[in-house]
FIGULUM-458316 format. One line per field, with one value per residue (C-alpha): y, x negated, z negated; residue number from 1. Coordinates in steps of 0.2 Angstrom, whole numbers. Each point is the difference from the previous one (the first is absolute). Layout:
yy	c(Y | ...)
xx	c(X | ...)
zz	c(Z | ...)
num	c(NUM | ...)
***
This chain:
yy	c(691 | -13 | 6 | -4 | -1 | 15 | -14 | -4 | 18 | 4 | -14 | 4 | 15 | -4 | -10 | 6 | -13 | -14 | -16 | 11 | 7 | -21 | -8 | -4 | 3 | -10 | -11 | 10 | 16 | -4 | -6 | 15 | 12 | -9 | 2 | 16 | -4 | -18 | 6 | 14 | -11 | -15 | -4 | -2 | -14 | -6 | -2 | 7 | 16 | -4 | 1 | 15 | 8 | -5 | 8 | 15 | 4 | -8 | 17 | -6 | 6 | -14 | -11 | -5 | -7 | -10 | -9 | -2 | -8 | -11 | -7 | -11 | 3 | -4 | -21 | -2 | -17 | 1 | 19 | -2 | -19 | -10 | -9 | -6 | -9 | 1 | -18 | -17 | -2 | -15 | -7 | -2 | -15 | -13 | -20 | -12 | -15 | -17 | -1 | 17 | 7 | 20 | 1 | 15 | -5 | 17 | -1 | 15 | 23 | 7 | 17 | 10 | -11 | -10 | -20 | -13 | -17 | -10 | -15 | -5 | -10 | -16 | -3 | -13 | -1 | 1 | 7 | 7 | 9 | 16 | 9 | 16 | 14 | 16 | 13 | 17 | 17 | 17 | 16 | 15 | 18 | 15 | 11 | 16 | -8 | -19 | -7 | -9 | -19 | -15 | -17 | -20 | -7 | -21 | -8 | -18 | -9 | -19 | -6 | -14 | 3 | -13 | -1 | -4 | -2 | 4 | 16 | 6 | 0 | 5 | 5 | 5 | 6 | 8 | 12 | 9 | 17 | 11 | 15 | 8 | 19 | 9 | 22 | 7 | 16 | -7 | -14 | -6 | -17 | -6 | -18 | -8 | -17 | -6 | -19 | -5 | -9 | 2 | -11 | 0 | -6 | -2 | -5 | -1 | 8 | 1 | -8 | 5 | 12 | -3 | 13 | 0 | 7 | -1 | 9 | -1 | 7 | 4 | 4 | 8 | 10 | 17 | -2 | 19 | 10 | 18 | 9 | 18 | 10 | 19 | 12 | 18 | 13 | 11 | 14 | -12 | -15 | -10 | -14 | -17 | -10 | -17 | -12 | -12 | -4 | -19 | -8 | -16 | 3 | -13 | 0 | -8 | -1 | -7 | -1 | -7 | 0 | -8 | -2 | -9 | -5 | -7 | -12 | -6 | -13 | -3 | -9 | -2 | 18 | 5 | 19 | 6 | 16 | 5 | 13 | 3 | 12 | -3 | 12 | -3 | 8 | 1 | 6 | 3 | 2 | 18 | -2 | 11 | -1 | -5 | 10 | 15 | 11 | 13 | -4 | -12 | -2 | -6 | -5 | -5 | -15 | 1 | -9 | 2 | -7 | -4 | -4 | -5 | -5 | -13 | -5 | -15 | -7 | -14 | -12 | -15 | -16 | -20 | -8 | -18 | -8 | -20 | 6 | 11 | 15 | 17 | 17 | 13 | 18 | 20 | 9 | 20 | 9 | 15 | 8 | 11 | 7 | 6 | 3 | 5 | 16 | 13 | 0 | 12 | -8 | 8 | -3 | 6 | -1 | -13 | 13 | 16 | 1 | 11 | -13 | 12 | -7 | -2 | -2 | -4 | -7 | -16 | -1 | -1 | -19 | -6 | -1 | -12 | -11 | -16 | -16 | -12 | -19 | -14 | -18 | -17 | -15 | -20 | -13 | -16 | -18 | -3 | 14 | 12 | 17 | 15 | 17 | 14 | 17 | 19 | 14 | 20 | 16 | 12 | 18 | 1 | 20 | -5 | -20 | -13 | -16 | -18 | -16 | -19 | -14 | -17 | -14 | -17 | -11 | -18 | -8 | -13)
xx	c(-510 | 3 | 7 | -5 | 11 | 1 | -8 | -15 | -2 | 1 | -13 | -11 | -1 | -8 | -16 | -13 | -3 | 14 | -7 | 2 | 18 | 3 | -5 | 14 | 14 | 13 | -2 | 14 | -8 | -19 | 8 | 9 | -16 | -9 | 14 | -4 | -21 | 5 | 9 | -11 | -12 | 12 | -3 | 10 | 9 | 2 | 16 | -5 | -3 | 19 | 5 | -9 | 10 | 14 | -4 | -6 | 18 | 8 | 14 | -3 | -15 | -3 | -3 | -18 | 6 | 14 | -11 | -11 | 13 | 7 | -17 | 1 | -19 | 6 | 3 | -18 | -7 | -13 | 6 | 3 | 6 | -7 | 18 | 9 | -10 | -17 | -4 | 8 | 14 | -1 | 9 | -9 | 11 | 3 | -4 | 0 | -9 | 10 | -2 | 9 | -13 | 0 | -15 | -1 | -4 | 5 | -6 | -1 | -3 | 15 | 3 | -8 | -17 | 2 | -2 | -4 | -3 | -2 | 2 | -5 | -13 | 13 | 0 | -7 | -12 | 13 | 7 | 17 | 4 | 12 | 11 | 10 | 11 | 8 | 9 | 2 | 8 | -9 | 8 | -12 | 7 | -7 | -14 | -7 | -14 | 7 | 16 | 15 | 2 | 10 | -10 | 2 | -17 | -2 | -16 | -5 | -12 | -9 | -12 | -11 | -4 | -17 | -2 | -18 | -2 | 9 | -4 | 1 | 13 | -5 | 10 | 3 | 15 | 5 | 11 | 12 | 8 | 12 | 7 | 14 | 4 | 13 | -4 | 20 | -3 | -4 | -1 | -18 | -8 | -15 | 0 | -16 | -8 | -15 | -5 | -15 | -7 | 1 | -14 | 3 | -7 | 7 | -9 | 7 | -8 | 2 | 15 | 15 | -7 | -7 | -12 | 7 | -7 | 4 | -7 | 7 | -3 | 15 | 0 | 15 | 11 | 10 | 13 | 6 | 14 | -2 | 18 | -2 | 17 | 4 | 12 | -6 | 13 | -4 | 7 | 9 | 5 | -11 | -14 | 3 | -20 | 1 | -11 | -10 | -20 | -5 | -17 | -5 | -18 | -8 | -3 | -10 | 5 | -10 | 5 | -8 | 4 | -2 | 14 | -1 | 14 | 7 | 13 | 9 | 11 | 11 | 19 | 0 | -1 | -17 | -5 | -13 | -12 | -10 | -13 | -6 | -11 | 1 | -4 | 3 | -8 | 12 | -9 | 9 | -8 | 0 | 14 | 5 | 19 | 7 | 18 | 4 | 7 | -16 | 0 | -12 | -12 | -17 | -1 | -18 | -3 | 4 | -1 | 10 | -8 | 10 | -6 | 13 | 3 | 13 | 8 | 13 | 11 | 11 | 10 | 7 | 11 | -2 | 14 | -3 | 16 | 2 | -8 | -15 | -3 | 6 | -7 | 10 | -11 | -1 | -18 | -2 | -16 | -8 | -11 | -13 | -8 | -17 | -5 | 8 | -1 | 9 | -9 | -3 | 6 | -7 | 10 | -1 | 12 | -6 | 3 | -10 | -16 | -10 | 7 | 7 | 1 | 18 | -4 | 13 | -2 | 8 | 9 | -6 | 2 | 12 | -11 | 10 | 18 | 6 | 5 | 15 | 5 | 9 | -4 | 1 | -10 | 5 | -13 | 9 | -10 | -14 | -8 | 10 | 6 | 10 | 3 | 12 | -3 | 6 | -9 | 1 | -10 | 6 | -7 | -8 | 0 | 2 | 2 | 17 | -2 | 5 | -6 | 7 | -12 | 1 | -15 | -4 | -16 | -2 | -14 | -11)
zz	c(-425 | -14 | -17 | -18 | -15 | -12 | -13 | 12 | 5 | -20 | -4 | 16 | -7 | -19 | 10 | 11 | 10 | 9 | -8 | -18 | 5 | -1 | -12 | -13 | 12 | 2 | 18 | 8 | -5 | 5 | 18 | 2 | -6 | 14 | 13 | 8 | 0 | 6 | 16 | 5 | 6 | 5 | 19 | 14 | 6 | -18 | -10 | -14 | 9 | 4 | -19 | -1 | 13 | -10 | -14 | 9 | 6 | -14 | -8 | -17 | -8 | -11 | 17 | -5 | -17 | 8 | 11 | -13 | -12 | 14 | 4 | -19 | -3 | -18 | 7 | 4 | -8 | -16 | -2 | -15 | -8 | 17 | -3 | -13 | -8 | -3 | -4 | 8 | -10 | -8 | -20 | -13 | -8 | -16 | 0 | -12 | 1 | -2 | -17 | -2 | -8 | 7 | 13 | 11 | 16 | 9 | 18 | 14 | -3 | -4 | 9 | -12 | 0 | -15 | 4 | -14 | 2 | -20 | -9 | -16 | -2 | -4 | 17 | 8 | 16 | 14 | 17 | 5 | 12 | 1 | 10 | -2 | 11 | -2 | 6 | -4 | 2 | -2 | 3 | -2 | -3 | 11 | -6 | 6 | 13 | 1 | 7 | -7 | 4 | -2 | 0 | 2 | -8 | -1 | -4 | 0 | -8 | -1 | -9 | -10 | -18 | -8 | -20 | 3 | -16 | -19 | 0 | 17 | 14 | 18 | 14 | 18 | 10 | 17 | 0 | 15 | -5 | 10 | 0 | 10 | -2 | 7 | -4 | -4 | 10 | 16 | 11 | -5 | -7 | -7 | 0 | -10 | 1 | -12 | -1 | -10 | -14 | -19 | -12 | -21 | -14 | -18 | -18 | -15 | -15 | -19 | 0 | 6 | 12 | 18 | 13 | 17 | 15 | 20 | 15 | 17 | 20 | 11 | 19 | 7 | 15 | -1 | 13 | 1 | 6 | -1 | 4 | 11 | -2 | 0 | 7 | 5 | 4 | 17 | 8 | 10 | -9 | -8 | 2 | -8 | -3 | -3 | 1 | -13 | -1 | -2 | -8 | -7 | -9 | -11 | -20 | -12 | -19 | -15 | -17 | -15 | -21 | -17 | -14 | -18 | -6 | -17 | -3 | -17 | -2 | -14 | -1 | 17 | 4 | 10 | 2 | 9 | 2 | 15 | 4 | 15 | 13 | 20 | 14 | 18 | 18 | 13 | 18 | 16 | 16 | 9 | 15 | 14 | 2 | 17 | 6 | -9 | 14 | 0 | -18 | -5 | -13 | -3 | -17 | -11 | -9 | -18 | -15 | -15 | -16 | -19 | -19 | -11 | -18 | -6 | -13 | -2 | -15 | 4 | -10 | 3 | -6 | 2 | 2 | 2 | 12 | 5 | 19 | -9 | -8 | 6 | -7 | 4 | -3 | -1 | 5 | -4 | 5 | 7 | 13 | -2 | 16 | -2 | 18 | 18 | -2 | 13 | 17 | 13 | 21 | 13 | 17 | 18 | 15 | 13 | 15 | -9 | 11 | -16 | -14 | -11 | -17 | -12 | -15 | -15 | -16 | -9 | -14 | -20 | -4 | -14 | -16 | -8 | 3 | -7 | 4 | -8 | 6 | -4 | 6 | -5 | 2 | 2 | -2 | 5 | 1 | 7 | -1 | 11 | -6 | 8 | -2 | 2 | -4 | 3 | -5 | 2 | -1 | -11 | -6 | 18 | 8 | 18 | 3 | -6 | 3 | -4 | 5 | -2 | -1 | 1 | -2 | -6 | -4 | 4 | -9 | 8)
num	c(1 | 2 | 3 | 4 | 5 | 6 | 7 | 8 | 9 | 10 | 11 | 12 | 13 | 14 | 15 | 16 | 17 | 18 | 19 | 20 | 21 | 22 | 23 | 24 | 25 | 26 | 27 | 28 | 29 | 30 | 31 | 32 | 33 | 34 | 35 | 36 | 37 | 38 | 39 | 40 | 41 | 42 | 43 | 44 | 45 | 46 | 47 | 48 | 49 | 50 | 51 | 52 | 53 | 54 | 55 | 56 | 57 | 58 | 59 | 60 | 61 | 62 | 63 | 64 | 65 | 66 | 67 | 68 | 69 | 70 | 71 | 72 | 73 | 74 | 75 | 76 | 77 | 78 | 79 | 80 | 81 | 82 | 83 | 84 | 85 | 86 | 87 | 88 | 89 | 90 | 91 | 92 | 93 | 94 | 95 | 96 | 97 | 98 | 99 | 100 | 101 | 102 | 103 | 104 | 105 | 106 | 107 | 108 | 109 | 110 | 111 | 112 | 113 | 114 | 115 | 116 | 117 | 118 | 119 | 120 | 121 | 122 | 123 | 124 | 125 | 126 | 127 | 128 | 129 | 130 | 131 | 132 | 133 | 134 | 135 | 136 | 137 | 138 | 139 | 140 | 141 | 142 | 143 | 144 | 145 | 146 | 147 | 148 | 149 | 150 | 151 | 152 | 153 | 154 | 155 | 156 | 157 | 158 | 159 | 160 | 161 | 162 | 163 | 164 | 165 | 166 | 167 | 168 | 169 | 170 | 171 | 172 | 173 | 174 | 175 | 176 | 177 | 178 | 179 | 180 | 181 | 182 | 183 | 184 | 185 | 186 | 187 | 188 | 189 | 190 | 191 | 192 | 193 | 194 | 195 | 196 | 197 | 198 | 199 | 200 | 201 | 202 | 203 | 204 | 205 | 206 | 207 | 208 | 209 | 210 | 211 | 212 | 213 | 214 | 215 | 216 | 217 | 218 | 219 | 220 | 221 | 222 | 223 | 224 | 225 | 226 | 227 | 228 | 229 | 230 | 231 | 232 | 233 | 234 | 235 | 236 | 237 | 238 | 239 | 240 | 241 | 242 | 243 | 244 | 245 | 246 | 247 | 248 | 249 | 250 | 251 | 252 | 253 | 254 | 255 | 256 | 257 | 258 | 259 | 260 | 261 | 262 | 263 | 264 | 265 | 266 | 267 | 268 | 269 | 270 | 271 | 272 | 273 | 274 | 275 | 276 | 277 | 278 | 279 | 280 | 281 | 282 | 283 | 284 | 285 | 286 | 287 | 288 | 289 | 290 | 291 | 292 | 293 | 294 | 295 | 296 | 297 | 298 | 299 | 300 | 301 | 302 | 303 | 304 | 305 | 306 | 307 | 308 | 309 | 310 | 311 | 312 | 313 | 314 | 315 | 316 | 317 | 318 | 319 | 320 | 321 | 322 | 323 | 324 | 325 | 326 | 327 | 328 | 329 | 330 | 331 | 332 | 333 | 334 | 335 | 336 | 337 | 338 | 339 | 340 | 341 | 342 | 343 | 344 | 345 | 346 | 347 | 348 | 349 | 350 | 351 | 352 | 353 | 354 | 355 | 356 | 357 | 358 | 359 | 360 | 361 | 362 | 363 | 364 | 365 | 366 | 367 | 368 | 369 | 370 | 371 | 372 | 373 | 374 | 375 | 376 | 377 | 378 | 379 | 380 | 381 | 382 | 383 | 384 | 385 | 386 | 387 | 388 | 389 | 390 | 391 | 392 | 393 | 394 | 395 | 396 | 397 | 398 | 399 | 400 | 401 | 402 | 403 | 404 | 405 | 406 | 407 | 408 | 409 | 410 | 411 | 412)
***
């Protein structure tokens, strides 16, 4: 009959039960301890009782594993990280007010969960309204249980900020965020969609510093492509299976934070320090895969929740031009996760009549990475200002990216 590894055998061997001789593998290596108990009961007429056939006369006695590697258990969605990013994406940015006095008047989350929204207290009662884009590249490296991907994220957002009164500025936006990855060791996607709305709310306290806080709801669509490919050498010849698996569950995402943050001006140079906590809750729907040549899966609803600490130090310079002011900036900080702890995923093949269970753990979250950007703002006449920004992670165990964003605010 089917095969197990000299690993699975090994491991099987330290536990006396199946669920036990799982947990903690790899995903390759839970598949393949259930091989064999999966197709003793598989039934007739179905195809995966056809890959277990082919496993069964298979020469090479790893046959088990190798199905097992070439199923990709390690691409499944919320894993591990959900996607690339946990939050929607968006800048935090610099204005200044027409006068050129430095308000911050950051609008939209960041993809680490930190979103301010301020102005001093100078300010008069007012409307403006903002809009800002960007896109990013993210390229995570491989792990033990999760898979290596390249990825095209954009996110755009709208929005309308109220200084109801000195002392406090309101606001609401809507957001759209994608994101499209592409896994390096196969032919498999997961293409993500999440729309929704984002409210803030800033007040300026004890001078120079301000207390922000935003909280936002998110629905959304995995599009997902699950590649199928592995070779198993037989007495005469080989067998080639290929195929791919395809779902499109549904998600939800809320995320909510507060910041203060402090900002001195003196000679035209404005810097600026920001603390921060923000947690978000990512739930995607349970889903049974459609395809998958005998191989498909019936995967659980999961949710994936995160914590974090921030802190910010940014400086800036005001450079006052005959079109405006423009102040060019660097920002510096850090991110502390205090939450999203590794997880236990328990799968089952679509076809297996007893629902075997195949069970694999996630992988330990990064505790801590930075952040660096560079950006500029331009406040021109009546009351408009832009921005342009880059930014990067850095010190980050498993994730690169960069994003450019650009934005501007009109006020009414």
């Amino acid at each position: 009959m089917c095969k197990l590894t000299p690993l699975a055998l090994a491991t099987a061997a330290l536990f006396s039960t199946p669920a036990l001789a799982q947990r903690g593998l790899p995903p390759a290596d839970a598949l393949a301890v259930s091989w064999q108990r999966i197709c003793a009961t598989a039934q007739n007429g179905t195809l995966l009782l056809v890959r277990c056939g082919e496993t069964a006369a298979s020469t090479d006695p790893m046959a088990d594993y190798i199905a097992a590697t070439g199923q990709r258990l390690d691409e499944i969605p919320g894993q591990g990280r959900i996607a690339s990013r946990d939050f929607t994406g968006l800048n935090t940015s610099t204005f200044a007010d027409l006068a050129g006095n430095p308000v911050t008047v950051a609008f939209g989350q960041n993809q680490f969960g930190g979103l301010s929204l301020n102005a001093e207290d100078e300010l008069a009662p007012q409307l403006s309204l903002f809009f800002s884009a960007d896109v990013g590249r993210v390229k995570r490296r491989r792990g033990v249980n999760e898979a290596a991907f390249d990825a095209d994220t954009s996110s755009f957002t709208a929005g309308l900020n109220w200084q109801a009164s000195p002392s406090w500025l309101l606001g609401i936006a809507a957001n759209h965020t994608r994101e499209n990855l592409d896994f390096s060791l196969s032919q498999g996607s997961a293409d993500t969609r999440f729309t929704g709305l984002i409210a803030t709310a800033s007040h300026p306290y004890a001078g120079s510093w301000s207390l922000d806080g935003y909280a936002g709801y998110q629905r959304g669509r995995y599009d997902l492509l699950r590649s199928i490919h592995y070779v198993l050498p037989t007495g005469s010849g080989s067998v080639t299976v290929d195929g791919s698996a395809f779902a499109n569950p549904d998600a939800t995402r809320t995320f909510q934070g507060v910041t203060t943050t402090g900002n001195w001006s003196k000679n035209g140079w404005d810097r600026t320090l920001t603390f921060g906590v923000d947690g978000s809750k990512t739930k995607i729907d349970p889903y049974t895969e459609g395809g998958g040549v005998g191989l498909a899966l019936v995967v659980p609803g999961r949710a994936v929740k995160t914590f974090r600490g921030l802190a910010d130090f940014s400086i800036s310079r005001t450079i006052s031009r005959d079109w405006g002011v423009w102040q060019p900036s660097l920002r510096v900080g850090w991110r502390q996760e205090f939450s999203n702890e590794r997880r236990s995923v328990t799968l089952r093949l679509a076809q297996d009549p007893v629902n075997n269970p195949i069970t694999f753990d996630t992988e330990d979250p990064d505790r801590g990475w930075g952040e660096v950007a560079v950006g500029s703002v331009f406040t021109f006449t009546k009351g408009r200002s832009g921005f342009i920004q880059y930014q990067q992670r850095f010190a980050h165990a498993y994730l690169q990216e960069r994003i450019f964003a650009v934005g501007f605010r009109i006020e009414l």
